[in-house]
MARSEDREN-972139 format. One record per residue (C-alpha): x, y, z. Coordinates in steps of 0.05 Angstrom, whole numbers. Layout:
BEGIN
SITE      px      py      pz
SITE       X       Y       Z
...
END
This chain:
BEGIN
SITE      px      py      pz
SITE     263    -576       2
SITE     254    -585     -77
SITE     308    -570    -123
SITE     257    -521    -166
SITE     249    -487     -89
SITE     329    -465     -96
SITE     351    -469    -164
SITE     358    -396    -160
SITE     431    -406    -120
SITE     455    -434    -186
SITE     468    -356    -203
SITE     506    -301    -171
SITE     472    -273    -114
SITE     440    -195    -123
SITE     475    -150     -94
SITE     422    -126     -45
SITE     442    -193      -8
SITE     517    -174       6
SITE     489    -109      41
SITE     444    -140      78
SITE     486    -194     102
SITE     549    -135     119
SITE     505     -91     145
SITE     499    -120     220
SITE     433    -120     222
SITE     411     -61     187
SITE     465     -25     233
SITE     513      -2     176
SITE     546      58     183
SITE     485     104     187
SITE     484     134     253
SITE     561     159     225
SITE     535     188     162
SITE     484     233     198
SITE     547     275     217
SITE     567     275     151
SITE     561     346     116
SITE     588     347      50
SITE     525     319      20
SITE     454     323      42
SITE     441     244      22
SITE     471     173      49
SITE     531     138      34
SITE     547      75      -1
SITE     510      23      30
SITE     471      64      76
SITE     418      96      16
SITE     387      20      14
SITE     396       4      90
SITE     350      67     117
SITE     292      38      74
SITE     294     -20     128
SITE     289      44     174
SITE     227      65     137
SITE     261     120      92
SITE     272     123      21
SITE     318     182       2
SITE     295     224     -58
SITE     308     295     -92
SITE     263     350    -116
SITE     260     324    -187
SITE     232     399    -211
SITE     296     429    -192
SITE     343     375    -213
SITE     373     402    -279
SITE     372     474    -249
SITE     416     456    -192
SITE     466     415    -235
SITE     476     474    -279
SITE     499     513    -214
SITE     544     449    -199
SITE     500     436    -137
SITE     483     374    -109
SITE     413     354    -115
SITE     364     371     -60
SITE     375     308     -26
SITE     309     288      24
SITE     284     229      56
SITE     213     213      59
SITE     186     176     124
SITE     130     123     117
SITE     107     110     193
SITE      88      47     217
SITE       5      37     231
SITE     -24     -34     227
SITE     -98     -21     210
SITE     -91      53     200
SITE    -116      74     273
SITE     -75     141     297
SITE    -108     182     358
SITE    -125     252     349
SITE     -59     272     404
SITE     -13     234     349
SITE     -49     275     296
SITE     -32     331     327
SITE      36     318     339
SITE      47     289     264
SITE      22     352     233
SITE      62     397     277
SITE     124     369     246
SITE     107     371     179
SITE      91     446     183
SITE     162     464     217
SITE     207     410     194
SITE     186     385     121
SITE     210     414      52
SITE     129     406      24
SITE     101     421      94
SITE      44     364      77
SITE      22     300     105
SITE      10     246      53
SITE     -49     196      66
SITE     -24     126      31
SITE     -56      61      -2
SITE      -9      28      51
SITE     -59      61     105
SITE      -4     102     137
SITE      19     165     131
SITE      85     194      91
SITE     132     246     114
SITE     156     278      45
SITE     214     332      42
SITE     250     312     108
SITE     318     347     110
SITE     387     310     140
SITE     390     344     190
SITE     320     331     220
SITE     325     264     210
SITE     345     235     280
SITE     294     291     314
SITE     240     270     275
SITE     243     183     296
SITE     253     218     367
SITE     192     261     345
SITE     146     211     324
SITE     177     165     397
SITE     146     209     436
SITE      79     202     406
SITE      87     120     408
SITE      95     117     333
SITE     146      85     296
SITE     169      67     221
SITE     211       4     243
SITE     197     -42     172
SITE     155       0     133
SITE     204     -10      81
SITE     258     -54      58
SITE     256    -135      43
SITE     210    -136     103
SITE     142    -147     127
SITE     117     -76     125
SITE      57     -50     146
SITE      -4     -85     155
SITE     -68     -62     128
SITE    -141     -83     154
SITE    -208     -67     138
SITE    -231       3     166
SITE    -290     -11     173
SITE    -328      18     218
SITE    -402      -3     217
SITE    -385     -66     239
SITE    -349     -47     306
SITE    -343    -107     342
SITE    -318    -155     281
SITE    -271     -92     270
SITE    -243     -90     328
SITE    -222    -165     328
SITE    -198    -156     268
SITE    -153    -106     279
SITE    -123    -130     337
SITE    -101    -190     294
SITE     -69    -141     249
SITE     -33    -113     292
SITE     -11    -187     319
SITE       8    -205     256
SITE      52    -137     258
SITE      90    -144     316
SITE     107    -217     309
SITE     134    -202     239
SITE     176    -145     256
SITE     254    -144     257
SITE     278    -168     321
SITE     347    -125     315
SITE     358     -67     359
SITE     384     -20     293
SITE     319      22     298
SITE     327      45     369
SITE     410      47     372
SITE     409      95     308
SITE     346     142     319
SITE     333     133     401
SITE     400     128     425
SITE     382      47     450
SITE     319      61     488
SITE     271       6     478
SITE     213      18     427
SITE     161     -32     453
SITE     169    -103     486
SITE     102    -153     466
SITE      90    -223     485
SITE      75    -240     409
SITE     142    -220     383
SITE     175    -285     395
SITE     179    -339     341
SITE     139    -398     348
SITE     183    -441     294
SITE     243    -473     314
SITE     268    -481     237
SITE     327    -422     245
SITE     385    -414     286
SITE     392    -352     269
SITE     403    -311     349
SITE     386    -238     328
SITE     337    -253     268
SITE     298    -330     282
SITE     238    -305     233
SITE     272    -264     187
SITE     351    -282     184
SITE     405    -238     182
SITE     389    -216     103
SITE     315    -207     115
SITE     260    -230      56
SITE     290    -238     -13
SITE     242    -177     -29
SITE     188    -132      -4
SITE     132    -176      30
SITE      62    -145      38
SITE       6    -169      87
SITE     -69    -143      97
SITE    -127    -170     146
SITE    -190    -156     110
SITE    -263    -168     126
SITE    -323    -179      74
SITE    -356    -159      35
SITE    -310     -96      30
SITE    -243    -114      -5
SITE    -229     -38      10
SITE    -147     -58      15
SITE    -149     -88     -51
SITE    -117    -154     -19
SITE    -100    -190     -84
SITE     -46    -129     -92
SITE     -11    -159     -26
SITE      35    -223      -9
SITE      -6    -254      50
SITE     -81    -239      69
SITE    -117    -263     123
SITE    -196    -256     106
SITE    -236    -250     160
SITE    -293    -309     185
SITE    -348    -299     228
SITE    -405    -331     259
SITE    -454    -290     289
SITE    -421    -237     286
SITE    -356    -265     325
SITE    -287    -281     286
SITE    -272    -356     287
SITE    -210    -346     233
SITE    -186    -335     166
SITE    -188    -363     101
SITE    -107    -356      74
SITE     -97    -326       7
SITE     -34    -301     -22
SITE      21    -292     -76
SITE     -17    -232    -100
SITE      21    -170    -131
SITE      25    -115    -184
SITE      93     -97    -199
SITE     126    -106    -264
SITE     177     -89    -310
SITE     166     -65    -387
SITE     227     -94    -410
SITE     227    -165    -377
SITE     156    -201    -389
SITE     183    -252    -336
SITE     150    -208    -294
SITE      75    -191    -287
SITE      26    -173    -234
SITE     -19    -225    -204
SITE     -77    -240    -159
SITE     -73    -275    -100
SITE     -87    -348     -97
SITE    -124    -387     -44
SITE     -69    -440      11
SITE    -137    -446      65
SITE    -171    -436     126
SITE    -140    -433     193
SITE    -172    -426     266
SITE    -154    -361     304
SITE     -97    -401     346
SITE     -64    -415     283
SITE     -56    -344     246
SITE      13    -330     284
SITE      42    -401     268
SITE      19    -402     191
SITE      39    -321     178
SITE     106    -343     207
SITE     117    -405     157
SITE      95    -375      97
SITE     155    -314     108
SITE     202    -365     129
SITE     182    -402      70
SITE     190    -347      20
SITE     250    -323      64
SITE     291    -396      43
SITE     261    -399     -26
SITE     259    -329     -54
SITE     300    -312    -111
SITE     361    -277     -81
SITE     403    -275    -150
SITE     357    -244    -193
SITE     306    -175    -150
SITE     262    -170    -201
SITE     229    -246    -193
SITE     239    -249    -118
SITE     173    -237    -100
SITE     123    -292     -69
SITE      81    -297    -125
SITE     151    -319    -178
SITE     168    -373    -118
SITE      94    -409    -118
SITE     102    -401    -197
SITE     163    -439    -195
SITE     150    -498    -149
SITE      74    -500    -151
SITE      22    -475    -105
SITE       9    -548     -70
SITE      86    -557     -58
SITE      80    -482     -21
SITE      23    -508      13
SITE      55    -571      40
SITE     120    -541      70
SITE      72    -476     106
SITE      41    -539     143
SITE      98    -564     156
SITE     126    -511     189
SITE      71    -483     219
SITE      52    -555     250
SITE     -21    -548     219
SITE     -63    -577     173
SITE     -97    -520     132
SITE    -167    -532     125
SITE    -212    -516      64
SITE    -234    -456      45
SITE    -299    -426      78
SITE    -346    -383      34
SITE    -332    -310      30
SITE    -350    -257     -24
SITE    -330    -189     -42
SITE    -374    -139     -70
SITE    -333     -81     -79
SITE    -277     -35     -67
SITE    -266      40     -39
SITE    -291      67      20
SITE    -368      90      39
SITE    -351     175      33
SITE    -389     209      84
SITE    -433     189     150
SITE    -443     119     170
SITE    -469      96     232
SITE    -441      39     274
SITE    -459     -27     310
SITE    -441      15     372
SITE    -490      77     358
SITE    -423     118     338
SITE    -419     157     279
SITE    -359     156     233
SITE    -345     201     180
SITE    -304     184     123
SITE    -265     243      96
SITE    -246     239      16
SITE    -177     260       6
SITE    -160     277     -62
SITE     -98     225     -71
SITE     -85     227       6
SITE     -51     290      -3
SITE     -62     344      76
SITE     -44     421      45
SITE     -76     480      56
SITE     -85     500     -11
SITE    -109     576     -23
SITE    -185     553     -31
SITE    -179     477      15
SITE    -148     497      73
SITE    -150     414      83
SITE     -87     412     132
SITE    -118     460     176
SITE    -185     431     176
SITE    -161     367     202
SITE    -122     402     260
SITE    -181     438     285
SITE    -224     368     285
SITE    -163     336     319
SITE    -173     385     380
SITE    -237     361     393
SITE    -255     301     372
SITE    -260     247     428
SITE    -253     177     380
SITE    -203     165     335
SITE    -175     180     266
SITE    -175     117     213
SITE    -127     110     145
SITE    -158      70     100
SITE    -114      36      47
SITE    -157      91     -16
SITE    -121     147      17
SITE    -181     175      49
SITE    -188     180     133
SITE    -243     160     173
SITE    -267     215     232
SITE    -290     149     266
SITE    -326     138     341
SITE    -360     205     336
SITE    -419     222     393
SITE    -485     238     368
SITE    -473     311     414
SITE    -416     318     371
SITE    -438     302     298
SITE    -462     370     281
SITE    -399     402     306
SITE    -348     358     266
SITE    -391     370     193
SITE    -385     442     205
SITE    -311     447     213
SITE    -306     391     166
SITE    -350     440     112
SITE    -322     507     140
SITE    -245     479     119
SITE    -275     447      52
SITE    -262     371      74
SITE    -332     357      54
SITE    -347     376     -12
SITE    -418     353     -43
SITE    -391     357    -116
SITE    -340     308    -115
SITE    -367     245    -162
SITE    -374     173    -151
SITE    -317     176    -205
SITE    -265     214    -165
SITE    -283     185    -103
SITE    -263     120    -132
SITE    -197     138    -162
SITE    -123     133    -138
SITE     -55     161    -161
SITE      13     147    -141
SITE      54     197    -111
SITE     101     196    -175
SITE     138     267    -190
SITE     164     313    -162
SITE     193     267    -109
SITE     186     193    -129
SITE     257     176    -170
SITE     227     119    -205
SITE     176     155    -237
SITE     163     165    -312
SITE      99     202    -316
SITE      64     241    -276
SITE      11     213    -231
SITE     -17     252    -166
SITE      -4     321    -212
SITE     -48     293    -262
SITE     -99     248    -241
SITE    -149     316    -216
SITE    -147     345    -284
SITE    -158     291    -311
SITE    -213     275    -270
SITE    -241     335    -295
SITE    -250     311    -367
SITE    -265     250    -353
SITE    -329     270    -311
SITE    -345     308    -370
SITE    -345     248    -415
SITE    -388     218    -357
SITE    -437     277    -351
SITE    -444     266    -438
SITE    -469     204    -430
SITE    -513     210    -369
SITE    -475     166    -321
SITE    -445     222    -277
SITE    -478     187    -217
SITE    -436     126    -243
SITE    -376     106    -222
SITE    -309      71    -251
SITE    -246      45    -212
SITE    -194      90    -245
SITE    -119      98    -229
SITE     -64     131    -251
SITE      17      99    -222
SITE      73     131    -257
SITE     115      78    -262
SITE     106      -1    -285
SITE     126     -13    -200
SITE      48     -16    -185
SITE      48      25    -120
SITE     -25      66    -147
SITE     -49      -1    -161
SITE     -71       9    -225
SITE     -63     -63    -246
SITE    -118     -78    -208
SITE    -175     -23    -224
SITE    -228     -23    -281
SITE    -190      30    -322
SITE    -112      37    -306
SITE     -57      86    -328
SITE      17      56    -319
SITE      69     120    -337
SITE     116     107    -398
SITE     149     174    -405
SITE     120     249    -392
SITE      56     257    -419
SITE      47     178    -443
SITE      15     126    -407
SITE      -3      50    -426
SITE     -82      45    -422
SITE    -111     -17    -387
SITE    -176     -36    -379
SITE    -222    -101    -356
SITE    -214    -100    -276
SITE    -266    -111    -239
SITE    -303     -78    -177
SITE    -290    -121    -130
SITE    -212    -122    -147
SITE    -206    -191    -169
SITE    -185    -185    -246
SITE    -121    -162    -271
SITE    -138    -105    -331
SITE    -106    -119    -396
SITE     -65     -79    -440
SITE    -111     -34    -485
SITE     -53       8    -520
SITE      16      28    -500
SITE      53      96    -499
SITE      -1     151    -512
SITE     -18     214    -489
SITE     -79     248    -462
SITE    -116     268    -514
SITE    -109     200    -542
SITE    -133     172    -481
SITE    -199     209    -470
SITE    -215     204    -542
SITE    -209     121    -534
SITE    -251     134    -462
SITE    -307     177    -495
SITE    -318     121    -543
SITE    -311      61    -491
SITE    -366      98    -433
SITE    -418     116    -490
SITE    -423      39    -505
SITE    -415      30    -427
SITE    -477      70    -416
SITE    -521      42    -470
SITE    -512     -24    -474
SITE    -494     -47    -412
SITE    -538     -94    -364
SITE    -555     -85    -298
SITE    -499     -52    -251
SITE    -449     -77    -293
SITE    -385     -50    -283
SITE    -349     -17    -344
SITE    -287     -69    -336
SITE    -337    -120    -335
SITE    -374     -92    -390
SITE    -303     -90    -431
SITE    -294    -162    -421
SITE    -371    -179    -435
SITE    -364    -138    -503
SITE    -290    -160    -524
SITE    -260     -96    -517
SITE    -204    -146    -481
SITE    -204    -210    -473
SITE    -192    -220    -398
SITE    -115    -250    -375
SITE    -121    -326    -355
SITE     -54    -345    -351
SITE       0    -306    -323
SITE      59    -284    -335
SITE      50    -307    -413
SITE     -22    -287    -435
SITE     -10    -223    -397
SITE      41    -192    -437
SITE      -1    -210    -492
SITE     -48    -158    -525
SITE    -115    -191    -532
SITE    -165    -151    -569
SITE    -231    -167    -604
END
């Protein structure tokens, strides 16, 4: 071990690491503070330790100052993120998700996330319990979905190539399972002890902690959040450079044989302290398909004993590489692990989002890939969306996919049942033929009402914006065109704006920083354009940037990397210093 590798215990340790280590793993005191009545929220330690439980708690933000004026509490709510390696949910578990959301939720919706799960939003205290016995009975869970854990694991939906897919996704869900807590919190809290699942591949390979309950993750878990993705190219349609660890699928005729090893990728970051930044991932190797398990393992365990634990906000993989060096990461995964990583094989992305409509597969199945209009399942009074999906759940004989743009994938559809899943899909206004390239490629956080780290709006805004920025498209004749554009209302990077073309970080209500120079294959961190402006502002600065897009750009060039081409920006080569740096032509 280096001396750069723990130099962090020099300071005080965070906070966040006394709970952890009091909280007998993830115990606490919760299952006691459900009977508590005298406020709709947690207590003390217990608001951080149901995160580990896959709940954040939260407040309707709209009614905040109107409920202190009566002297009421806020409207204290958790919201539920459900555990779903790869995204893949059966049409029964649809069923049985969106039947609790229409009796038991505050919004009554079901939230389609970049994390390729689903969100619970508006979940009451005292359907808390019910609703993890709920979700049981369908054989879901949201064990690690949140927290200084490994949470869920996203994969390539992709479902033209269904035999690569599949292979893929059963690593994902490997790579899942083996990561998860090993404590029995989950299941002595919500199920009263009964056993959640029981798999082969849960057991540590290492030997390097002595740790009884926790061998992988120890009894205060990952200095930080820790992020993991399985993708498969040309498609980088989970945006793996925004993730920790990322297994990139390698095939040879059309059978997996492994995966090259990236990571240390990330996008969160904090206004105030520029020793933080976001960051693409960076490339440890290749390993065979017998070492995945092994290697996933050393790199947590790695960034489990060398995190930052004093100091949150630089405890993230991507601060520990920067700190003692990429090779000297490298060199302690293999020895963990027991491997030799091998070098890189070729691979190459071409883009990001997700092919909208009817695709047919490898296996003469047709998928359909629904756009959701930032994942959000309401029936509103013209897109009865909620109830559409209900009354294709009824029928359909495949499966439903998530995919990490906040879309879902009808997927495994017979050619005797095409015709009948577009109509209901038309009838209930899933399908809609005027949606543009340009919506179909954007992405919003969930931000306000509900997110309590949120500055600006972000879901709320990003349709009406939409709406004037396709008219700026239509202006210059490249409606057909279209731009990776996000919108996250807070610097903490969860609509992954730091890695799209054109990006929108929130800085108050009504002001966002404006980033552009991504790329469309999700490689490029944007840079900072202009800080703290408002709309109008905005789409005055866009008008200007897609008229020169559109007549002088060359041949499917992207508008981020037109920006870079022209010197709109200069592009960010050396993180964290050049990117806090506003580099303009």
């Amino acid at each position: 071990m280096t001396d750069k590798a723990t130099e962090w215990k020099k300071f005080p340790l965070a906070d966040n690491e006394r709970l952890k280590g009091e909280s007998d793993y993830l115990h606490g005191t919760i299952a006691q503070d459900l009977n508590e009545q005298l406020t709709g929220g947690f207590n003390k330690d217990n608001f951080q330790l149901i995160r580990f439980h896959g709940m954040y708690e939260q407040d309707d933000r709209d009614i905040r100052a109107e409920r202190q004026a009566q002297k009421l509490e806020p409207n204290k709510n958790v919201m539920l993120r459900c555990r779903l390696p790869g995204g893949i949910i059966t049409p029964k578990q649809w069923l049985g998700i969106d039947e609790f959301a229409t009796k038991h939720t505050y919004y009554g919706s079901i939230r389609l996330t970049n994390r390729q799960t689903f969100q619970f939003h508006g979940v009451l205290k005292r359907d808390i319990k019910p609703m993890h016995q709920w979700l049981h009975q369908l054989g879901l869970d949201s064990i690690a979905t949140a927290g200084d854990v490994n949470r869920n694991v996203l994969c390539t939906p992709n479902p033209v190539e269904s035999e690569l897919h599949q292979q893929a996704y059963e690593w994902a869900k490997k790579i899942s399972e083996h990561l998860l807590p090993r404590t029995t919190a989950y299941a002595d809290v919500w199920l009263d002890g009964e056993k959640v699942f029981e798999s082969e591949t849960t057991k540590p390979l290492l030997k390097e902690s002595s740790d009884p309950v926790e061998p992988i993750l120890g009894k205060t878990y990952l200095p930080r959040k820790f992020k993991t993705t399985v993708v498969v190219p040309p498609l980088n349609d989970v945006d793996l450079h925004a993730n920790d660890l990322n297994f990139v699928a390698i095939a040879e005729q059309g059978q997996l044989i492994g995966f090259n090893v990236l990571i240390g990728g990330g996008l969160s970051m904090d206004f105030a302290n520029h020793k933080t930044y976001p960051n693409i991932a960076q490339e440890l190797g290749f390993v065979t398909l017998d070492e995945v398990l092994a290697c996933a393992e050393a790199v947590v365990t790695t960034q489990r004993d060398w995190g930052n634990r004093s100091d949150r906000k630089n405890a993230k993989l991507r601060y520990t590489i920067e700190r003692v060096g990429l090779d000297v990461v490298k060199a302690e995964v293999e020895k963990r692990a027991g491997i030799t990583l091998k070098p890189i094989r070729p691979y190459h992305f071409t883009e990001r989002g997700d092919r909208i409509g009817w695709v047919k597969g490898e296996d003469n199945k047709w998928h359909l890939t629904l756009f959701i209009e930032n994942g959000r399942l309401l029936d509103y009074p013209d897109r009865p969306l909620k109830t559409g999906l209900r009354e294709i759940a009824k029928i359909h004989k495949g499966d439903f996919r998530l995919t990490a743009n906040q879309n879902l994938i009808v997927a495994g559809v017979a050619q005797r049942d095409k015709a009948k899943i577009e109509k209901l899909a038309r009838e209930y206004k899933l399908i809609d033929d005027r949606v543009t390239p340009l919506r179909q490629q954007s992405m919003s956080c969930v931000a306000l009402p509900t997110c309590p780290l949120a500055m600006a709006e972000a879901e709320r805004f990003l349709p009406q914006f939409i709406d004037k920025v396709d008219l700026l498209m239509a202006k210059h004749h490249v409606e057909k065109e279209g731009i990776v554009l996000r919108v996250t209302g807070c610097p903490n990077g969860c609509g992954r704006a730091m890695l799209a073309e054109i990006g929108l970080v929130g800085r108050a209500i009504g002001r966002y920083n404006l980033y552009i120079g991504g790329n469309r294959e999700g490689s490029r961190i944007p840079r900072l354009f202009k800080e703290n402006i408002e709309e109008a502002e905005i789409l005055q600065i866009l008008d200007g940037w897609i008229g020169d897009w559109a007549k002088n750009r060359q041949s499917n060039e992207g508008i981020g990397d037109f920006a870079v081409r022209t010197g709109i920006v200069k592009p960010v080569t050396n993180a964290p210093v050049d990117f806090w740096e506003v580099k303009i032509a």
